[in-house]
C-alpha positions in Angstrom: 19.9 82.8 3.2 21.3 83.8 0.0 23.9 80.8 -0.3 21.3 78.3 0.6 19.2 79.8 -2.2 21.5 79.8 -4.8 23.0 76.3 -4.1 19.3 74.6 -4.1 18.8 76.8 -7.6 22.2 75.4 -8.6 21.1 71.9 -8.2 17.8 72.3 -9.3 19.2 72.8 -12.7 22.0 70.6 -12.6 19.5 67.7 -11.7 17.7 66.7 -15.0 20.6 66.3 -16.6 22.2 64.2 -13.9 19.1 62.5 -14.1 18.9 61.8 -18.1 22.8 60.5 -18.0 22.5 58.3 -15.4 19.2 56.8 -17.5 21.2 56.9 -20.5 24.0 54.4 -18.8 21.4 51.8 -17.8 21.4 53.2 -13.9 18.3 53.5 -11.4 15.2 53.3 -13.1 14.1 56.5 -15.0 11.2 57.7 -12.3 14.1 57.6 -9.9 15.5 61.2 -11.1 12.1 63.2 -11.4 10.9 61.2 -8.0 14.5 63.0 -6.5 13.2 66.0 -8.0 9.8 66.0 -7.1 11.1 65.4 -3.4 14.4 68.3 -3.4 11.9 70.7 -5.2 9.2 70.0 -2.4 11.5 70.2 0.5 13.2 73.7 -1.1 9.7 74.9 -1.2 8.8 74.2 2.5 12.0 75.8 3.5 12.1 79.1 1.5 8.2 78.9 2.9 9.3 79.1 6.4 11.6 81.2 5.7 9.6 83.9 4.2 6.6 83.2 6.4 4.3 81.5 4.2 2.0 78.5 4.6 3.9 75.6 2.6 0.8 74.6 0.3 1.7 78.0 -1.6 5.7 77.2 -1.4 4.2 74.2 -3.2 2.3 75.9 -5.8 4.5 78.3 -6.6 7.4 75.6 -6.8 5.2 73.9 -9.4 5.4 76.9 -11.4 8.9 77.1 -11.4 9.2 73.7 -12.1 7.1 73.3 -14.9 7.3 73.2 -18.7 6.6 76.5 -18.9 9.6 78.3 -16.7 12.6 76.1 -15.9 11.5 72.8 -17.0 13.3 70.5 -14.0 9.8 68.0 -13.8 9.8 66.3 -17.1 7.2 63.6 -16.3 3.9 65.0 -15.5 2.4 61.5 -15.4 4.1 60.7 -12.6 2.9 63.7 -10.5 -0.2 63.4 -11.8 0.0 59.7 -10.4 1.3 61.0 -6.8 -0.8 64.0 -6.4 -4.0 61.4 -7.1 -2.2 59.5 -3.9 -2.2 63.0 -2.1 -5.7 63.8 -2.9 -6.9 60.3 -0.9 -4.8 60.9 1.6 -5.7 64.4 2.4 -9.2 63.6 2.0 -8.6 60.4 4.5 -7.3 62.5 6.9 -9.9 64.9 6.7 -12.4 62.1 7.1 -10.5 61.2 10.3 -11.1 64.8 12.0 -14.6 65.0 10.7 -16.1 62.3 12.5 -19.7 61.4 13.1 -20.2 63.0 16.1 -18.7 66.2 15.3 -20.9 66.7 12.0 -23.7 66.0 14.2 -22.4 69.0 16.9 -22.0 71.6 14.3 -24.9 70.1 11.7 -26.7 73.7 11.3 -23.0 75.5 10.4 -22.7 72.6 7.5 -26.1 71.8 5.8 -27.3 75.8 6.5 -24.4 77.5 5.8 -22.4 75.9 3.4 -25.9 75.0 1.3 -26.7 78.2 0.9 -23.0 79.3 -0.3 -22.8 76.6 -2.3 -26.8 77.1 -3.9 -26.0 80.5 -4.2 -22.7 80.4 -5.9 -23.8 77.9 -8.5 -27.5 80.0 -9.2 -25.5 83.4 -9.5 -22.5 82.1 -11.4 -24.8 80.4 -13.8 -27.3 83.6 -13.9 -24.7 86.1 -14.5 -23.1 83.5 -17.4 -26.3 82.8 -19.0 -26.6 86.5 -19.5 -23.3 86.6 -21.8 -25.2 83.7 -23.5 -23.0 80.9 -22.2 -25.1 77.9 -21.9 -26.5 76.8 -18.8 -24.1 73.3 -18.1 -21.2 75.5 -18.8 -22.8 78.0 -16.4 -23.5 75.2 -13.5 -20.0 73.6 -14.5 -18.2 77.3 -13.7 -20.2 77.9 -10.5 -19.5 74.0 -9.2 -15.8 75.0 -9.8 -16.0 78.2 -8.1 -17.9 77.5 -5.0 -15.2 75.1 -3.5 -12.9 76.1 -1.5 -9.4 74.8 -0.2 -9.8 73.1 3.0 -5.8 72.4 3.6 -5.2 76.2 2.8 -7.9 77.6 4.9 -7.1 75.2 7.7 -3.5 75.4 7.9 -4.1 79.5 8.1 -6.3 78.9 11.0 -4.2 76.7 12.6 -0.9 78.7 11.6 -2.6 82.0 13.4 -4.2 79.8 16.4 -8.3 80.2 16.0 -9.2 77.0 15.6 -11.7 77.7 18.2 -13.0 80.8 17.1 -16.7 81.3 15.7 -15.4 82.2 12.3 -13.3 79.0 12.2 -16.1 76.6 13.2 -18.4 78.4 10.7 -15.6 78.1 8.2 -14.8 74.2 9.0 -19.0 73.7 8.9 -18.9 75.3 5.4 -16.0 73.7 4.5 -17.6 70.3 5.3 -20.5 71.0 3.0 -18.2 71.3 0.2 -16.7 68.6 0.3 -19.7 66.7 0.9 -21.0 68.2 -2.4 -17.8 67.3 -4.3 -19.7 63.9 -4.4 -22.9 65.6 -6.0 -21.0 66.8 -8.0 -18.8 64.4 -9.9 -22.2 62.8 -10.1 -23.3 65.8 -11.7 -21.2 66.6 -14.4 -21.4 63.7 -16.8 -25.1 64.9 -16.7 -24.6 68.4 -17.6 -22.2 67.1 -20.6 -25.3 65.3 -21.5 -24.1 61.5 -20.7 -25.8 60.5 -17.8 -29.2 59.9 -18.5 -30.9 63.0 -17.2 -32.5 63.5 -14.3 -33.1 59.5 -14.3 -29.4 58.9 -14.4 -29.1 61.5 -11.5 -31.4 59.9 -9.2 -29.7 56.5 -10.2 -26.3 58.0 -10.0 -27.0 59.7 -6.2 -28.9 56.2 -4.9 -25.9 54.4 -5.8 -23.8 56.8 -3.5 -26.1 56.7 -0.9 -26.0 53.0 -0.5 -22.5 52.9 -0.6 -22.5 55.8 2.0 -25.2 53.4 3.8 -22.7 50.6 3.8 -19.6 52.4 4.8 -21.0 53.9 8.1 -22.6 50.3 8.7 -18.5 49.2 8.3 -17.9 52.4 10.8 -20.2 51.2 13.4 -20.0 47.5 13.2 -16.6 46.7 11.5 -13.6 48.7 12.0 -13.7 49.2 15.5 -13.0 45.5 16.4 -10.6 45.3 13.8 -8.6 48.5 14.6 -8.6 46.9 18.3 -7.4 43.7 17.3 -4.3 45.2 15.5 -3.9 47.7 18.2 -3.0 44.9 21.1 -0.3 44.1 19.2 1.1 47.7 19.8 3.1 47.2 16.7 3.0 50.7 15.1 4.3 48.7 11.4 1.2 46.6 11.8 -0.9 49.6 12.3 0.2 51.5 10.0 -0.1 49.3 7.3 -3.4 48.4 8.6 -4.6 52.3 8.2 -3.1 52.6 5.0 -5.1 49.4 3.6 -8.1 50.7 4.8 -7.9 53.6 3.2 -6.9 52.8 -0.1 -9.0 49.7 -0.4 -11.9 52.0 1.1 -11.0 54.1 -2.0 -10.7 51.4 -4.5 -13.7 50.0 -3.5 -15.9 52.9 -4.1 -14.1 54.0 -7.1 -15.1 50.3 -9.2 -18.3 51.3 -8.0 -18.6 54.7 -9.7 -17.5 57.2 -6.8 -14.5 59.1 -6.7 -11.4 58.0 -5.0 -10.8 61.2 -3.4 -14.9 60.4 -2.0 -13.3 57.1 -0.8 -10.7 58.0 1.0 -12.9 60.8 2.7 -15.6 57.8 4.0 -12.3 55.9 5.3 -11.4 58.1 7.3 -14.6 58.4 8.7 -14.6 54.5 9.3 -11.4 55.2 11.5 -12.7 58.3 13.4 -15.0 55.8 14.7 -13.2 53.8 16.1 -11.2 54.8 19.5 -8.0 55.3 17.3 -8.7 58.3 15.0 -6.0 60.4 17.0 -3.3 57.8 16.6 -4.4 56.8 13.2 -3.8 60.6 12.2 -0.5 60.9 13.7 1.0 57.7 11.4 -1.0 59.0 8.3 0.1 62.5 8.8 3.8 62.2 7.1 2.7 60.5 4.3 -0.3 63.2 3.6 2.4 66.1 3.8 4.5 63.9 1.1 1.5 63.4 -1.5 -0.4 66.4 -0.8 2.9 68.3 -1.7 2.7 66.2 -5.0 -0.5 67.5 -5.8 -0.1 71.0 -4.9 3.1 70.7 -6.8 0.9 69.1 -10.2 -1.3 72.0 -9.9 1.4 74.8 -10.1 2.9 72.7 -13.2 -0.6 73.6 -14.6 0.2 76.7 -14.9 1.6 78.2 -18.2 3.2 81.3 -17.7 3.3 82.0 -21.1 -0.3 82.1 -21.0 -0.6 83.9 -17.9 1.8 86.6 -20.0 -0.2 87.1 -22.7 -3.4 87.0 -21.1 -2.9 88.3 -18.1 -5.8 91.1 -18.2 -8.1 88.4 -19.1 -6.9 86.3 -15.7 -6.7 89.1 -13.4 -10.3 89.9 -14.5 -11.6 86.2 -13.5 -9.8 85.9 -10.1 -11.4 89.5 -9.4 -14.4 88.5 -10.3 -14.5 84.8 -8.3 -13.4 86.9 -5.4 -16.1 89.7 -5.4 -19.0 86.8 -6.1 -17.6 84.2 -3.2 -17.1 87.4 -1.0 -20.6 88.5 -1.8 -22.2 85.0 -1.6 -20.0 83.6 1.8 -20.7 86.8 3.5 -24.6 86.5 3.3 -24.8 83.2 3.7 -22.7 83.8 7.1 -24.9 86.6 8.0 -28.2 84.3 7.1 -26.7 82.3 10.3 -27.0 85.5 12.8 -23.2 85.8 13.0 -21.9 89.2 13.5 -20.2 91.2 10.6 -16.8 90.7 11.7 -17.3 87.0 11.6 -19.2 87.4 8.2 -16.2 89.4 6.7 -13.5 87.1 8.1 -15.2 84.0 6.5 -16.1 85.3 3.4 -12.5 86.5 2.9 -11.4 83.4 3.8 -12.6 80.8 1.7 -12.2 83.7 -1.0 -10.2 81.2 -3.2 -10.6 78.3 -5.2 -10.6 74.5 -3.8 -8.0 71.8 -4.9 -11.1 69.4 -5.7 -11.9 72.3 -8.7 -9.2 70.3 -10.2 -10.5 67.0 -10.5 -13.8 68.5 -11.2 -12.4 70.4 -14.0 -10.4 67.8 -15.6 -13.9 65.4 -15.6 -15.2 68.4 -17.4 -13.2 69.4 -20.0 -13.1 65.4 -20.8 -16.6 65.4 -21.8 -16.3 68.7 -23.2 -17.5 71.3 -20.4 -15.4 74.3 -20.0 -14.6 77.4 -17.5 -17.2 80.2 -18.2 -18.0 78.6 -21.6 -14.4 79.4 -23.4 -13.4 76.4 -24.5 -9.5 75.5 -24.3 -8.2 78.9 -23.4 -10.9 78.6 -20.5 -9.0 75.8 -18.7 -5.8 78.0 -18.6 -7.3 80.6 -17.3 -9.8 78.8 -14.7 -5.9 77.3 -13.8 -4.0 80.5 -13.5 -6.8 82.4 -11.6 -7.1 79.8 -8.9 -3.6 79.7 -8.2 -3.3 83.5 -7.8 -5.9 83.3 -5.4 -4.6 80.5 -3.6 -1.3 82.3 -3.9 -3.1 84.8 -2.3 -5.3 83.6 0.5 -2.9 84.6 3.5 -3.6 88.2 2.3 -7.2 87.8 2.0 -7.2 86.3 5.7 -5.2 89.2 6.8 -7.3 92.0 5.4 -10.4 89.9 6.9 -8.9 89.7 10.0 -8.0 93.9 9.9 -11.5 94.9 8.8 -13.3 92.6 11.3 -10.6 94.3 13.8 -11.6 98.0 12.5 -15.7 97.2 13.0 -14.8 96.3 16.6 -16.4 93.0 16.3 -13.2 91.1 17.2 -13.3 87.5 19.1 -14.3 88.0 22.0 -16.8 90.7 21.0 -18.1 88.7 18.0 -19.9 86.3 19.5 -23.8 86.0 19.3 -25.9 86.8 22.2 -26.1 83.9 24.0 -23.7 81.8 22.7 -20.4 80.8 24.5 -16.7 82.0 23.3 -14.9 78.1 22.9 -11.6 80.2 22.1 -10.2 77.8 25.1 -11.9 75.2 24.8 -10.0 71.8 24.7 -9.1 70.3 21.4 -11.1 66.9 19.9 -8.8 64.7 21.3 -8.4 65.1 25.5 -7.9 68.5 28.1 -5.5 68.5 30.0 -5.4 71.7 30.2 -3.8 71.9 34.8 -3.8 68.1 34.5 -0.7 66.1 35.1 -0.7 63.7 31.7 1.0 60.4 31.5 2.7 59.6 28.9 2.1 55.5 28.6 0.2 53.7 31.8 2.5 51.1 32.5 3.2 49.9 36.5 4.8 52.8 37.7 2.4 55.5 36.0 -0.8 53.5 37.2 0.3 53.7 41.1 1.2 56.8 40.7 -1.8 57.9 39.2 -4.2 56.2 41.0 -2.4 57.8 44.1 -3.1 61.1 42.4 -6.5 60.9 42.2 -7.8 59.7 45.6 -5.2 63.0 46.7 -7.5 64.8 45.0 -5.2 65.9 42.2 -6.2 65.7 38.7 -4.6 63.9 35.7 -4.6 62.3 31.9 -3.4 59.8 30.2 -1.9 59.2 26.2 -1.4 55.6 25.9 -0.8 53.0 22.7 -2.8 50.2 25.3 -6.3 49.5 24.3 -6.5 47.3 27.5 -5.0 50.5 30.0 -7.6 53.0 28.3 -10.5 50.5 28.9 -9.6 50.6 32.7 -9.0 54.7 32.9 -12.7 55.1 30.4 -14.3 52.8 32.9 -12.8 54.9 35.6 -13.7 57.9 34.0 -10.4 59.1 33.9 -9.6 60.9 30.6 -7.4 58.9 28.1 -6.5 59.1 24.5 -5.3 56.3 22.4 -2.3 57.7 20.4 1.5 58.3 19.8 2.6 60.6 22.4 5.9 60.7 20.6 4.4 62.7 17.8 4.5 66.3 17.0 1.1 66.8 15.8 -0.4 64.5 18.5 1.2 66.8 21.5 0.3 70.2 19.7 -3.1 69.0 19.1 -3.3 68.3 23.1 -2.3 71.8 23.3 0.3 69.8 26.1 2.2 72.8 27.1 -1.3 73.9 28.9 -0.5 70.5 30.9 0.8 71.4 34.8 3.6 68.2 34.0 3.9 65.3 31.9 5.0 62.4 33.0 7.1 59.4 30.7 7.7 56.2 32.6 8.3 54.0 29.6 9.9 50.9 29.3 11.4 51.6 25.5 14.3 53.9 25.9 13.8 54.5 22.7 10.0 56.2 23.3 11.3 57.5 25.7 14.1 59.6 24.3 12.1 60.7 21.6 9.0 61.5 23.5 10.8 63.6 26.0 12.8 65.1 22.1 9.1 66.2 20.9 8.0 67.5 24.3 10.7 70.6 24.3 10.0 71.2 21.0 6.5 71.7 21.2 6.7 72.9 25.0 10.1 73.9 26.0 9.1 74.7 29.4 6.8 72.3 30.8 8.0 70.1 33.6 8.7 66.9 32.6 9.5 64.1 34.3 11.2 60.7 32.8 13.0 57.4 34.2 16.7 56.2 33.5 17.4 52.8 34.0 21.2 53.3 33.5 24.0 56.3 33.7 24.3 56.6 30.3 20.5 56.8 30.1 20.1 59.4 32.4 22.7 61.5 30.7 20.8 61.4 27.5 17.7 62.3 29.7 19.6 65.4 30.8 21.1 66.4 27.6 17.0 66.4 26.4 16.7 68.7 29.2 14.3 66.8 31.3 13.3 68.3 34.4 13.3 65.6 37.0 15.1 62.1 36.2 13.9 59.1 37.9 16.0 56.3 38.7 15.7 52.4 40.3 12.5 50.2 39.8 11.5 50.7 43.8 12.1 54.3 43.8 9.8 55.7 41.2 6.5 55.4 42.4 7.5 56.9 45.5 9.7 59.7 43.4 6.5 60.4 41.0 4.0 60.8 44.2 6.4 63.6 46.0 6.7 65.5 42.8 3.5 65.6 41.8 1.4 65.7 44.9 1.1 69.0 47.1 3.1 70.3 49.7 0.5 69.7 52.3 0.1 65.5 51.3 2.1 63.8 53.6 3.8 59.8 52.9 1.1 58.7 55.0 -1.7 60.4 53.1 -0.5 59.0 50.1 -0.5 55.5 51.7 -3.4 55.9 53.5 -4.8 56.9 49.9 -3.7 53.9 48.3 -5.2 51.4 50.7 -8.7 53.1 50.7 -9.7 50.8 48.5 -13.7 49.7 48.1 -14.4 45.9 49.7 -14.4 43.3 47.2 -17.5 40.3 47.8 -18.3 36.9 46.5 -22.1 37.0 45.8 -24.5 34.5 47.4 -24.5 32.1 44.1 -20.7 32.2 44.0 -20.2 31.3 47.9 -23.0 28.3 47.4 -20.8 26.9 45.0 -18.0 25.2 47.0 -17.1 25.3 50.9 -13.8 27.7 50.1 -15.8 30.3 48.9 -18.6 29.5 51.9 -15.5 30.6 54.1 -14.5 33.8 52.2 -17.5 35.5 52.0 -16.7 38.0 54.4 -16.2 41.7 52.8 -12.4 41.9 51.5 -9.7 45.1 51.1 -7.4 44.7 48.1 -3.8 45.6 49.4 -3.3 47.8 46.5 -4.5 48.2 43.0 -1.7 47.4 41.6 0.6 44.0 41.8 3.3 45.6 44.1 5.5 41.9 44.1 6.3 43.4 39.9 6.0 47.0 41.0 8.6 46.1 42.8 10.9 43.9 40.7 10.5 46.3 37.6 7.9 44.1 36.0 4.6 44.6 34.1 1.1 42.3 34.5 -1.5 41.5 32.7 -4.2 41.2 34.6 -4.8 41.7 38.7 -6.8 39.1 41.1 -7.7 39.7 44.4 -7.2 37.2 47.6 -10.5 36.7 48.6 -9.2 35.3 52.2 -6.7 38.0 53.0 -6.7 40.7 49.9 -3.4 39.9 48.6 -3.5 41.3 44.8 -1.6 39.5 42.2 -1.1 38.9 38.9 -2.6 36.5 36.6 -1.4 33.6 34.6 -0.9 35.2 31.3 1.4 37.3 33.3 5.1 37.1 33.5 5.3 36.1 37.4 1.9 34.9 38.4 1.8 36.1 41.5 -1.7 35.5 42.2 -1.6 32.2 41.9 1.9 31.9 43.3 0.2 33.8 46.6 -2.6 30.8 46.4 0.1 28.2 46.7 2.1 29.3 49.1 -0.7 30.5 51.3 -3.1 28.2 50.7 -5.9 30.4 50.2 -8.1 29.3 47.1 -10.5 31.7 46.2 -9.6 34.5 44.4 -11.6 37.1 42.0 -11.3 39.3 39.2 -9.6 43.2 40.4 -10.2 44.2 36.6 -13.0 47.0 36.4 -16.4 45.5 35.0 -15.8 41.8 36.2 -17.3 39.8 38.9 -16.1 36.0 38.5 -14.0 33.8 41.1 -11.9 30.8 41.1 -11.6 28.6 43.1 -7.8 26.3 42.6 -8.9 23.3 44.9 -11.7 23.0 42.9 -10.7 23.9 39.5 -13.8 26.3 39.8 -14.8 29.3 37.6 -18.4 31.2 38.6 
């Protein structure tokens, strides 16, 4: 540890020099060196956070500090992380949008608009009360409370995440309160130019808030009518570049849209990301997004800590200490009632209020809009800025403490978890995550040939299973099916921890990319080292990176898996024949009385028809994928269609001159007839 330490300090120092000779010989362009910097200094901090057990948003801060003018001086260029962290802003707030869809404010409405609008109401009225009797004037006094009543959402959600009560009642209260505040960030960057007396009074207000709520209007018109189709059209060309870019675009242009009209950027990016939650691929949206957030939001956390002058924190330290006790005895006071107004227990009250004890990152860009027009922290002026700045990040600093000592007094009160819960409301501890459960469920990962007979055989055997696919057209089959399907990268770290996939009884990666594969088997022990999993090899040397991954069971040969899939995952008591008999009990498939009135073939198929299979077992066998399925409506033969690779179903029509065949795809009834050229 202590080598490691001192050789990151050792090139910490040594870099801004490095970085001013190699400018001064006409090198890589000047950002290059403080963009190196900005990048070894954040990835020191997230290591010597691990390391000493903290959550890396306050490695971050704390390496900002370091960093900064005011103590070793390695970032030279504020600009440019001001210009990043303004990058990490929209995409934390993006990504934020994307877990906060529409449907989930709706489910926990009461938490957000009752609970966090009273501790918001409460926490502007008393800040502004208590400074108005120091005769501090009242927009100062609304300006200091709108600062204090935020709270950080990455903090306080990487903590719950970090100690695993995401589905406890103090974290949905705290997510519904959460919510609210952000929500009110837009209220309040509406607000401000009106306190500094620029905005037109209440006029401008009511101007200012109808503007947002048409915008608002218009972006969850886009959510509902816009995005979804496009999201699907760039997800059927399972190119993850394409996608990627596509997200990215949307929420940047989402931002820069709303920004020319007056909103905030970081208000922008949040709507975005509610446009994607929307759509079916909010899960695999987040997982692309998710490395770039971590990159910008460290930026940002970074530019506040560079905030901080320790030289003023020195010499005014009483006068700091004093504000960050104070913010946390009000927000305690004022998040603890407002929890109690909403019948939660006294543990749960405690926990919360302790919780979101600290200061929000959107402060920031509220208090840099202030002091612009010439509003400042509890009305002192200049000095007021430092210290609003060096409170907040002791108390972000500080927040895992504050959680802990909530988490030990609710413990002491015997109101813990499981005890905590109102009468009559149901502990969600284990409940599944946003995204799928699969909690006893076999879970395929990708639902290509193999994985659909497989499946399929599975579920008339009356075992249970899930599927993560990057298909838009194999999650239409399983959600008409009913079977439960998520659209996302199952090779993704936050994607399989989110699933919660070591609760899974065996996942299951049958896909044709080695490459996905390899690394989806890679991510799978490091999330759940010990949960069966079975993969494919195709060759020796395939199979012996399979093993060094430590799968469990390795598949091998095109004809063998299905077969090889169905005896591992099907109980002891399902015989071969069970599984076959299984497979052909499939429902008749019938030519209505309008389609067999349009040509004499299908006259003489009308009778009741068995698909073989639902699958095309003529590529099952060879290895290959299809497209679509038909079904022989003379003898049941299922095939594939044209805009396969084989065309079996019309090859089967050919060579066994039976003409009529029919849609096997879920939701469709049409035939065709090929004698007649015939569609109905």
């Amino acid at each position: 540890m202590r080598p490691v330490l001192a050789t990151a300090l050792l090139l910490l120092t040594a870099l801004p020099a490095l970085a001013e000779g190699s400018a001064a010989h006409s090198g890589p362009p000047a950002f290059l060196g403080q963009l190196t910097l900005l990048l070894l200094v954040s990835a020191a901090a997230a290591y010597l956070s691990f390391r000493v057990g903290l959550v890396p948003i306050i490695g971050f801060l704390l390496a900002g500090v370091l960093a900064g003018p005011s103590a070793f001086g390695l970032i030279r260029d504020p600009q440019l992380i001001s210009d990043a962290s303004e990058i990490g802003v929209m995409l934390l707030l993006f990504t934020i949008g994307i877990e906060f869809s529409l449907d989930r404010l709706t489910r926990i409405a009461r938490l957000i608009f009752l609970g966090g609008g009273l501790q918001v109401l409460f926490t502007v009225a008393l800040t502004a009360l208590v400074l108005m009797a120091f005769h501090i004037t009242l927009p100062n006094g609304v300006f200091t409370g709108c600062l204090i009543a935020l709270s950080s959402t990455a903090i306080v959600l990487k903590l719950l995440s970090a100690r695993g009560g995401n589905g406890t009642p103090a974290a949905q209260v705290s997510l519904g309160i959460l919510i609210f505040q952000d929500l009110a960030v837009v209220v309040m960057v509406l607000l401000i130019p009106m306190l500094a007396g620029q905005g037109g009074g209440l006029g401008g207000v009511f101007v200012a808030l109808l503007k947002a709520g048409g915008i608002i209007a218009l972006v969850l018109v886009a959510a509902r009518r816009l995005v979804p189709p496009l999201l699907e059209a760039v997800a059927r060309t399972c190119s993850t570049e394409i996608f990627l870019l596509t997200v990215v675009a949307l929420c940047f242009g989402t931002a820069y849209l709303t920004a020319l009209a007056g909103v905030s950027l970081a208000l922008g990016a949040f709507l975005a990301g509610l446009l994607v939650s929307e759509s079916r691929y909010g899960t695999q949206a987040l997982g692309e997004i998710l490395p770039l957030q971590v990159l910008f939001s460290a930026a940002f956390f970074l530019s506040v800590g560079l905030q901080l002058d320790l030289r003023f924190l020195a010499t005014h330290l009483p006068l700091v200490l004093g504000a960050g006790i104070l913010i946390v005895l009000l927000k305690v006071t004022v998040t603890g009632v407002s929890v109690r107004l909403l019948r939660e227990s006294p543990g749960t009250s405690i926990y919360v209020a302790l919780l979101l004890a600290q200061v929000g990152e959107f402060s920031f860009v509220l208090a840099t809009t202030g002091q612009a027009l010439g509003l400042s922290f509890a009305g002192l002026g200049t000095s007021g800025t430092q210290v609003f700045i060096a409170a907040t990040v002791l108390l972000m600093a500080f927040t895992p403490v504050l959680a802990g000592a909530g988490a030990t007094l609710a413990s002491r009160k015997s109101v813990a978890r499981q005890t905590a819960l109102p009468t009559g409301t149901p502990d969600v501890s284990g409940a599944p995550g946003e995204g799928l459960d699969v909690r006893g469920r076999v879970v395929f990962a990708g639902y290509g040939a193999h994985a659909r007979l497989a499946a399929r055989a599975l579920s008339r055997a009356g075992q249970t299973y899930a599927v993560v696919t990057r298909n838009p057209d194999g999650a239409s089959e399983l959600e008409l099916r009913g079977v439960p399907v998520l659209i996302a990268d199952y090779t993704r770290v936050s994607v399989l921890t989110d699933l919660n996939i070591a609760a899974a009884r065996a996942l299951v990666v049958v896909d044709d990319d080695e490459d996905l594969t390899h690394r989806a088997v890679s991510v799978t022990r490091t999330v759940a080292p010990d949960l069966p999993v079975i993969a494919f090899a195709r060759t020796v040397s395939e199979r012996q990176v399979l093993q060094a991954l430590n799968t469990t069971h390795i598949l091998s040969a095109h004809k063998e898996v299905a077969a090889g899939l169905l005896d591992l995952l099907t109980p002891d008591d399902v015989s071969r024949s069970d599984l076959r008999r299984h497979l052909s009990d499939l429902p008749s498939v019938t030519l209505t009385d309008e389609q067999q009135a349009q040509c004499e073939h299908a006259h003489a198929a009308s009778g009741p028809t068995i698909p073989e299979a639902d699958v095309c077992l003529e590529c099952l066998a060879s290895g290959d994928t299809w497209v679509h399925l038909r079904v022989c409506m003379t003898c049941g033969h299922v095939g594939c269609c044209d805009s396969s690779k084989n065309r079996h179903a019309t090859r089967h029509a050919t060579t066994q001159a039976h003409p009529v065949i029919r849609s096997a795809e879920p939701g469709e009834t049409w035939a065709y007839c090929y004698e007649h050229r015939w569609t109905k």
